[in-house]
Backbone as numpy.savetxt, mean C-alpha at the origin, in Angstrom:
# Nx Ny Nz CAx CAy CAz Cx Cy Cz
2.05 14.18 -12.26 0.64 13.88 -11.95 0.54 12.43 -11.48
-0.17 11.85 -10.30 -0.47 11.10 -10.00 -0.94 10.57 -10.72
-0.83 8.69 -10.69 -1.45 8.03 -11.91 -2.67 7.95 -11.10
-3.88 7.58 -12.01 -5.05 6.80 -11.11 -6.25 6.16 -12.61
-6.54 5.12 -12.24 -7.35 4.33 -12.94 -8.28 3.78 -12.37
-9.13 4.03 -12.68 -10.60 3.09 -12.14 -10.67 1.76 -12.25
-10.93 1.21 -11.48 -11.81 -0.64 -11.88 -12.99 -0.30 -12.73
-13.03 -0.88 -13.77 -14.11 -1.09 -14.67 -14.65 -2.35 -13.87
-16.23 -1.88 -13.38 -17.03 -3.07 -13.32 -16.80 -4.16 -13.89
-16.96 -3.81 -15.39 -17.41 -5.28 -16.10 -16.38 -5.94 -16.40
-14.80 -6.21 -15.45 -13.97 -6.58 -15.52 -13.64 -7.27 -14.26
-14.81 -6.88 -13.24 -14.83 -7.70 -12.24 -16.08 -8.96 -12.28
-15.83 -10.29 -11.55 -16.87 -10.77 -11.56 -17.68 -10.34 -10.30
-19.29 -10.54 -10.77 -20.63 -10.33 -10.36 -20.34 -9.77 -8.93
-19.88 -10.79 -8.03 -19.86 -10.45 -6.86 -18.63 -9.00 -6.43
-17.72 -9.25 -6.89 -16.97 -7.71 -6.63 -17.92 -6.85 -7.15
-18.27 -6.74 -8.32 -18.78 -5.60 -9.29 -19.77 -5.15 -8.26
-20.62 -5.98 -7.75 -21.69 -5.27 -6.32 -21.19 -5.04 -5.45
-19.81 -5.22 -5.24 -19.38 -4.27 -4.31 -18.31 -3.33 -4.24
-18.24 -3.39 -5.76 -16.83 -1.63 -5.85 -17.76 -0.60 -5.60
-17.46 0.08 -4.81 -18.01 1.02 -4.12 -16.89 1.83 -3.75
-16.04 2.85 -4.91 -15.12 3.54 -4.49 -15.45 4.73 -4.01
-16.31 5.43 -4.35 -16.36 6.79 -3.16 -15.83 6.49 -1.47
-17.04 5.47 -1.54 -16.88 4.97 0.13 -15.77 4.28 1.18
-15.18 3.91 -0.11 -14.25 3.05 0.41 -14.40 1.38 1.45
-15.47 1.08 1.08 -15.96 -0.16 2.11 -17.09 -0.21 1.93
-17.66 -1.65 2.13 -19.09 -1.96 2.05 -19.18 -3.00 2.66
-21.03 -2.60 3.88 -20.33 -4.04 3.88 -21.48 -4.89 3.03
-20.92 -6.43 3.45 -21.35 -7.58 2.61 -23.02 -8.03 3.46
-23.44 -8.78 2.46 -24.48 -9.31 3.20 -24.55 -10.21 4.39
-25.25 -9.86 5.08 -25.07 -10.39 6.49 -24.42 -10.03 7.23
-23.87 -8.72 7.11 -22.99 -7.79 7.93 -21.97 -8.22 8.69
-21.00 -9.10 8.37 -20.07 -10.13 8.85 -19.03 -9.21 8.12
-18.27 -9.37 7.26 -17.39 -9.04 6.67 -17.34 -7.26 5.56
-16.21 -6.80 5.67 -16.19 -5.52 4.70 -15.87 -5.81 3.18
-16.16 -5.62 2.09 -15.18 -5.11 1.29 -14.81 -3.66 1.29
-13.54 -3.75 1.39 -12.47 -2.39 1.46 -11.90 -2.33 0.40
-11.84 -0.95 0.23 -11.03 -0.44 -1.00 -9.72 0.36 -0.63
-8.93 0.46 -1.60 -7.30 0.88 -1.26 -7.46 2.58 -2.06
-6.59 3.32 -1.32 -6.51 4.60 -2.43 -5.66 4.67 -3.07
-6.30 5.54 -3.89 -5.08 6.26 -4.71 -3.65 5.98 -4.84
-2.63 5.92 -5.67 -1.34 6.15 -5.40 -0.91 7.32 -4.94
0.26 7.48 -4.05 0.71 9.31 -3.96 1.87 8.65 -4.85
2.75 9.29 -5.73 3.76 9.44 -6.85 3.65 10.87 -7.56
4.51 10.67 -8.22 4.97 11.65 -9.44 5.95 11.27 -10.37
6.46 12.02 -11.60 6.82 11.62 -12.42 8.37 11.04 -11.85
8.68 11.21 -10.84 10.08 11.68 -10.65 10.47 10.57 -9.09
8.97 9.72 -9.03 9.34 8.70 -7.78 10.16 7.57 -8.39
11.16 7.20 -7.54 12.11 5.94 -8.03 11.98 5.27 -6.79
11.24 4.96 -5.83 11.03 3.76 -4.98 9.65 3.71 -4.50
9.08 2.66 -4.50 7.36 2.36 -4.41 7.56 1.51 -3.02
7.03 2.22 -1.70 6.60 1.30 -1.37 5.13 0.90 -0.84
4.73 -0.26 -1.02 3.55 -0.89 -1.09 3.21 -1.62 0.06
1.66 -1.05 0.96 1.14 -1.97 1.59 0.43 -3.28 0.93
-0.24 -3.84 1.94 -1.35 -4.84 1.83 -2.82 -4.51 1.22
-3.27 -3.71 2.05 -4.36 -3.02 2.19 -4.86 -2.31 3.45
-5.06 -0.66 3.36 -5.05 0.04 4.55 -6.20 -0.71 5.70
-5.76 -0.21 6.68 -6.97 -0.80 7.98 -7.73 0.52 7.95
-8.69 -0.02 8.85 -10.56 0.46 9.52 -9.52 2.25 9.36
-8.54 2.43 10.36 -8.08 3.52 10.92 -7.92 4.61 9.67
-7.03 4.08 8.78 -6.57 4.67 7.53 -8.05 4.95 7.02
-9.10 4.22 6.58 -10.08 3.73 5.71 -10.96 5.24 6.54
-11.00 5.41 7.86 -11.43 6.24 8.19 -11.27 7.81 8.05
-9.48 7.61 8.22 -9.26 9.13 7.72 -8.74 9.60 6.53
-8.91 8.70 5.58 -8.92 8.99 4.01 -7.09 9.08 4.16
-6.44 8.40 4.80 -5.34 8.64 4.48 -4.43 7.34 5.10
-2.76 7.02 4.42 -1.87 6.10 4.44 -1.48 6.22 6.20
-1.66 5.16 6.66 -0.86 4.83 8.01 -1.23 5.73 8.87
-2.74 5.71 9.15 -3.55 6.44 9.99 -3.38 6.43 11.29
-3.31 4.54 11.38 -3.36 4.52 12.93 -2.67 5.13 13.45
-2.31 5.67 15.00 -1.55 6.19 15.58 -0.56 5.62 16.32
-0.50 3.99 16.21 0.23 3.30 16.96 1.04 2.49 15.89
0.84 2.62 14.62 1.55 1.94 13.08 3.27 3.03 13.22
3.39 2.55 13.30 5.05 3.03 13.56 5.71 3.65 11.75
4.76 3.91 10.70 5.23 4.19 9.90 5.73 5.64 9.57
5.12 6.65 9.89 5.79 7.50 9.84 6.61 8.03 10.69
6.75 7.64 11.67 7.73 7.63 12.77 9.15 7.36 12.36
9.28 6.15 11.68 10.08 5.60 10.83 10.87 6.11 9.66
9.43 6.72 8.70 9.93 7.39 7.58 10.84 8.60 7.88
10.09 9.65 9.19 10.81 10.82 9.56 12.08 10.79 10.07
12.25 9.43 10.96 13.37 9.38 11.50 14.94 9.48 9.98
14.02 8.07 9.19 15.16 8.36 7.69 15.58 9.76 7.35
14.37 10.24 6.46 14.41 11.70 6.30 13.95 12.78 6.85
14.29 12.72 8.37 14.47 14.06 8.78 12.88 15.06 8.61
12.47 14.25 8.82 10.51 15.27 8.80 9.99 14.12 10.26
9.15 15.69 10.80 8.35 15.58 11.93 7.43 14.60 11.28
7.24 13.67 12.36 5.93 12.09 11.93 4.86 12.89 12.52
4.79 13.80 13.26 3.23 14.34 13.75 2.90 16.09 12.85
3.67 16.12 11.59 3.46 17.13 11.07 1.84 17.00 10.50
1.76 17.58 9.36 0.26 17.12 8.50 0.44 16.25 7.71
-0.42 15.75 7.30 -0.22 15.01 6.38 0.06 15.53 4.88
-0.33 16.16 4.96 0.46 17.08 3.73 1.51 17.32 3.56
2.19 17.74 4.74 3.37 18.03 4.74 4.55 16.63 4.69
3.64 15.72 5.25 4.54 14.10 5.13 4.57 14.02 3.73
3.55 14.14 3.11 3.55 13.53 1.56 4.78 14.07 0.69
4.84 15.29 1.29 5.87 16.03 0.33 7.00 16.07 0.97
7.19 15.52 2.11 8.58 14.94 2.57 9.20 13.72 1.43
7.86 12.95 1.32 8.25 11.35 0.75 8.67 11.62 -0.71
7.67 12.72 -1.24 7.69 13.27 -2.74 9.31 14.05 -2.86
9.76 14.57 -2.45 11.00 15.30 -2.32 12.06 14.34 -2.19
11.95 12.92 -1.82 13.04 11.80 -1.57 12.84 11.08 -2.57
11.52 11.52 -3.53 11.56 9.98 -4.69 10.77 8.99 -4.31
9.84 9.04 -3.24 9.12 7.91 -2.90 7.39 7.94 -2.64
7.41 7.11 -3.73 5.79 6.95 -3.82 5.14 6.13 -2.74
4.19 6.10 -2.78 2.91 4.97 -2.10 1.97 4.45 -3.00
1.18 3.03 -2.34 0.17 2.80 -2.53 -0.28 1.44 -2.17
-0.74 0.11 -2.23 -1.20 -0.94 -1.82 -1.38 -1.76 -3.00
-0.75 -3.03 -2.37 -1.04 -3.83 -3.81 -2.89 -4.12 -3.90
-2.98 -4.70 -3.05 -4.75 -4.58 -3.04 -5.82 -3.30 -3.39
-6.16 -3.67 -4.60 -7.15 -2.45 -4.80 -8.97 -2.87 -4.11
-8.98 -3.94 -3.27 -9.81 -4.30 -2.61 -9.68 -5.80 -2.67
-10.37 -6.21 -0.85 -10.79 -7.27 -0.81 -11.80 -7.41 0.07
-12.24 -8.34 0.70 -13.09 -8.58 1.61 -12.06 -8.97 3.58
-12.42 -8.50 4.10 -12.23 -8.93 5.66 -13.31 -8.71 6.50
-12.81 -8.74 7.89 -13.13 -8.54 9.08 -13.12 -7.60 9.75
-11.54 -7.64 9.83 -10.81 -6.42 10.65 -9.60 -6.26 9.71
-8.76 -4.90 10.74 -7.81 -4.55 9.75 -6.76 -5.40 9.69
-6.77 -6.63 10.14 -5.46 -7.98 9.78 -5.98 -8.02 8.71
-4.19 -8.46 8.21 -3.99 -9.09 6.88 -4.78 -10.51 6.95
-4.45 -11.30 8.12 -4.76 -12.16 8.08 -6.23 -12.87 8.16
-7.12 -11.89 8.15 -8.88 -11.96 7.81 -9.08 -11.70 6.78
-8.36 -11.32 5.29 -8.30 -10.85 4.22 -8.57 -12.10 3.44
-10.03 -12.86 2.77 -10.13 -13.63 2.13 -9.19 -14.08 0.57
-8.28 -14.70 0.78 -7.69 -14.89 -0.47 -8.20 -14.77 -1.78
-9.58 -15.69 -1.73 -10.57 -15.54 -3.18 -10.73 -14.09 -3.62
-11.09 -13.06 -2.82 -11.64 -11.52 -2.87 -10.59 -10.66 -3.22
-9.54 -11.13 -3.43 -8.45 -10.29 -3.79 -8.62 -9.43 -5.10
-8.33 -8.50 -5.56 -8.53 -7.86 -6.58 -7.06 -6.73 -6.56
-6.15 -7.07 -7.33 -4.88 -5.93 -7.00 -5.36 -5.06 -7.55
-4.32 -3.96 -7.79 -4.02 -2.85 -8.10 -3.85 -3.02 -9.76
-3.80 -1.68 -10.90 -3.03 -2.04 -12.49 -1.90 -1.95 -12.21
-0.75 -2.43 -11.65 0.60 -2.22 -11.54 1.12 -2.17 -12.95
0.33 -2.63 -13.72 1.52 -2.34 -15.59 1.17 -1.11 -15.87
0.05 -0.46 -16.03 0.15 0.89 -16.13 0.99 1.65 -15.33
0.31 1.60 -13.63 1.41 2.09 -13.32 2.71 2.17 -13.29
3.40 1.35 -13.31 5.00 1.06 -13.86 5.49 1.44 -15.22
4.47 1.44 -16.19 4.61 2.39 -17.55 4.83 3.23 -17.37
3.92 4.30 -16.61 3.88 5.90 -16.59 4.96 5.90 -15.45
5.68 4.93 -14.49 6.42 6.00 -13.54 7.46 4.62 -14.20
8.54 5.46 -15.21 9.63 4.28 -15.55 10.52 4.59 -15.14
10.94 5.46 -13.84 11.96 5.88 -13.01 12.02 4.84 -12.13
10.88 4.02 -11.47 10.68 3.31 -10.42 11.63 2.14 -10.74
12.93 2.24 -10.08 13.63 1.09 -9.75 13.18 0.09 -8.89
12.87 0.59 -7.42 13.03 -0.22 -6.29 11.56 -0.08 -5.61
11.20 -1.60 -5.46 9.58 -1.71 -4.24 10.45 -2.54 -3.23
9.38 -1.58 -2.60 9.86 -2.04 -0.76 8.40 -2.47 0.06
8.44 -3.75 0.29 6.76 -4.14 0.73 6.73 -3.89 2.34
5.53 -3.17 2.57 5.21 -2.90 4.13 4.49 -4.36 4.73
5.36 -5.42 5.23 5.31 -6.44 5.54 4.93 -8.12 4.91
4.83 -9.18 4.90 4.89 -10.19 4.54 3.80 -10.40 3.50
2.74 -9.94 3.70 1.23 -10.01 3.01 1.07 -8.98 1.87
1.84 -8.18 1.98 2.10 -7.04 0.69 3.05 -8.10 -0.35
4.17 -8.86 0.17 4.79 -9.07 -0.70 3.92 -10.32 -0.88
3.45 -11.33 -0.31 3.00 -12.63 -0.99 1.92 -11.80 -2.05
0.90 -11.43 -1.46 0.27 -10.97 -2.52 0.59 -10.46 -3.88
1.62 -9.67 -4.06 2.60 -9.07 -4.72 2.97 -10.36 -5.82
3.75 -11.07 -5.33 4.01 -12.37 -5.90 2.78 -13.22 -6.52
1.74 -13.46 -6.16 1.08 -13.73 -6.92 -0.13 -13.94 -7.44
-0.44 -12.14 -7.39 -1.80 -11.61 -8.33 -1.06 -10.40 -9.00
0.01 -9.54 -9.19 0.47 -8.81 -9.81 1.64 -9.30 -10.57
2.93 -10.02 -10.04 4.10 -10.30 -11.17 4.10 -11.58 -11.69
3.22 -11.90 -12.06 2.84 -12.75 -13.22 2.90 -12.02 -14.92
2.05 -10.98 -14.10 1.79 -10.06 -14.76 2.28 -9.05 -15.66
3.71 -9.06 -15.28 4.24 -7.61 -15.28 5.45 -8.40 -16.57
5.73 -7.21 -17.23 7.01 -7.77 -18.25 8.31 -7.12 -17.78
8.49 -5.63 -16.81 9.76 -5.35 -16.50 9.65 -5.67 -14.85
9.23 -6.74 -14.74 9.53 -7.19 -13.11 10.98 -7.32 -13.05
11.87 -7.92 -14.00 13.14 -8.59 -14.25 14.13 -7.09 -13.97
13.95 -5.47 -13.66 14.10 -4.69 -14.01 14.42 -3.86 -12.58
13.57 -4.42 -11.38 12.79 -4.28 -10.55 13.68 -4.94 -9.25
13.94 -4.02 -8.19 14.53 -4.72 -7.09 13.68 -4.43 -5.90
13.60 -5.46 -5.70 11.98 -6.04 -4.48 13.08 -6.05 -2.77
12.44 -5.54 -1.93 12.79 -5.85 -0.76 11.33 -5.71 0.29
11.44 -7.48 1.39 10.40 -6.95 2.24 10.94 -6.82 3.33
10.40 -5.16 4.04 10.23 -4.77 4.94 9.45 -5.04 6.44
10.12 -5.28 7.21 9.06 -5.74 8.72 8.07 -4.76 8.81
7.02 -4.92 8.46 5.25 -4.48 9.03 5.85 -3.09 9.83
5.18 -2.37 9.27 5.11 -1.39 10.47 3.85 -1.37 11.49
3.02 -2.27 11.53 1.63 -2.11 11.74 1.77 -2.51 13.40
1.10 -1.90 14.46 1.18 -2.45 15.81 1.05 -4.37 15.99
0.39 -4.24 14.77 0.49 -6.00 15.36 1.42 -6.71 15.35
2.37 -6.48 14.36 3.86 -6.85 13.97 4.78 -6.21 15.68
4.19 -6.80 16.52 4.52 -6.40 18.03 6.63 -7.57 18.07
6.35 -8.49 17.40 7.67 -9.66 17.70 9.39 -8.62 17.29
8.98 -7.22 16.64 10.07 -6.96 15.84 9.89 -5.45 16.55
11.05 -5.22 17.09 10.77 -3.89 17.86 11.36 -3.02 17.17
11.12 -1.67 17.56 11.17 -0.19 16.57 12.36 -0.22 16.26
13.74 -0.47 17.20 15.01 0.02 16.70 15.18 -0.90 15.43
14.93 -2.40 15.52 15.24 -3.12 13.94 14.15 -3.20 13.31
12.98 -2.43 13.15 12.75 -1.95 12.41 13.19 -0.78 11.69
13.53 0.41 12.62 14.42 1.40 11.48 15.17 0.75 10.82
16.38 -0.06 11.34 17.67 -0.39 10.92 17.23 -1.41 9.53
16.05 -2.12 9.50 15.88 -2.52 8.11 15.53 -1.67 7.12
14.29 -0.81 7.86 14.21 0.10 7.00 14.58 1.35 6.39
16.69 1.16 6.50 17.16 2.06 6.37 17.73 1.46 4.78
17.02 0.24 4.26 17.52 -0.03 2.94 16.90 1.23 1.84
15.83 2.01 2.34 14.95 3.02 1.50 16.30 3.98 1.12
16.80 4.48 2.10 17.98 5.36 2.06 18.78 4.87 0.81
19.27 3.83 1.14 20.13 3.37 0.17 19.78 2.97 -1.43
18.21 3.37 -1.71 17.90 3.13 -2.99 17.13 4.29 -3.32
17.43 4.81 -3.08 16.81 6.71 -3.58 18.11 7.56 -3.76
């Protein structure tokens, strides 16, 4: 069973708390300048031994209720090429490609505030992660996180493993962005890094 935990309001301050708005996934802020966005769900099971973790999904994802929406994010393209599943199957059928190899999802950000879907409009202050200690309790198979580009892992570093007591336990690798903007690093070395997944499942 998938883990999943709510944000308790009264554990956020004032200003998040008016704007967790998880059904919706986004709100926007006053003065209609900026979103707060929310992250989904984890996909896992009892039996995932590698996590890997975005930033926080974009507009595209946010739209179709699902991981690596856009159509130009080179991520499942990527994943299929590893293991051998069609990237334009369903999405259903991807999930249980990833589930069948041991590999979960989810985002270290359980919301923040932006613009657009860059990392880099993502207000530092507005950050709010994910419970990564629960989750890492309930899935104690999880050896290995693999971060979907630079901003998964800074973040990672430091609003979640401060946190954590079996970080020491834990083998971290970051991965080049799969996201179209990450344009400097082209598809072939991107597979070829991200053929370290292989090697830790």
């Amino acid at each position: 069973m998938a883990f999943h935990e709510k944000l308790d309001r009264r554990q956020l301050p004032e200003q998040d708390a008016k704007a967790l708005v998880v059904s919706s996934g986004r709100e926007r802020e006053p003065g209609g300048m900026t979103m707060r966005v929310h992250s989904f769900d984890p996909i896992s099971d009892a039996a995932s031994r590698v996590l890997i973790l975005g930033s926080m999904p974009g507009k595209a994802s946010l739209r179709a209720v699902q991981y690596y929406a856009h159509p130009q994010n080179a991520f499942w393209k990527i994943l299929g090429a590893l293991f051998d599943f069609e990237p334009a199957a369903s999405y259903e059928s991807r999930i249980a490609s990833l589930r069948e190899h041991g590999i979960a999802l989810w985002d270290v950000m359980q919301s923040c505030v932006r613009k657009t879907s860059l990392d880099s409009d993502i207000e530092p202050s507005s950050i709010v992660s994910n419970p990564f200690a629960g989750f890492l309790r309930d899935h104690p198979e999880i050896h290995t996180i693999c971060f979907n580009g630079a901003k998964a892992e800074a973040s990672w570093r430091k609003h979640v493993l401060p946190q954590l007591s079996r970080a020491d336990r834990i083998a971290y690798h970051r991965l080049p962005s799969t996201s179209p903007a990450n344009a400097s690093i082209g598809y072939d070395d991107k597979v070829k890094a991200w053929r370290i997944l292989r090697r830790s499942i």
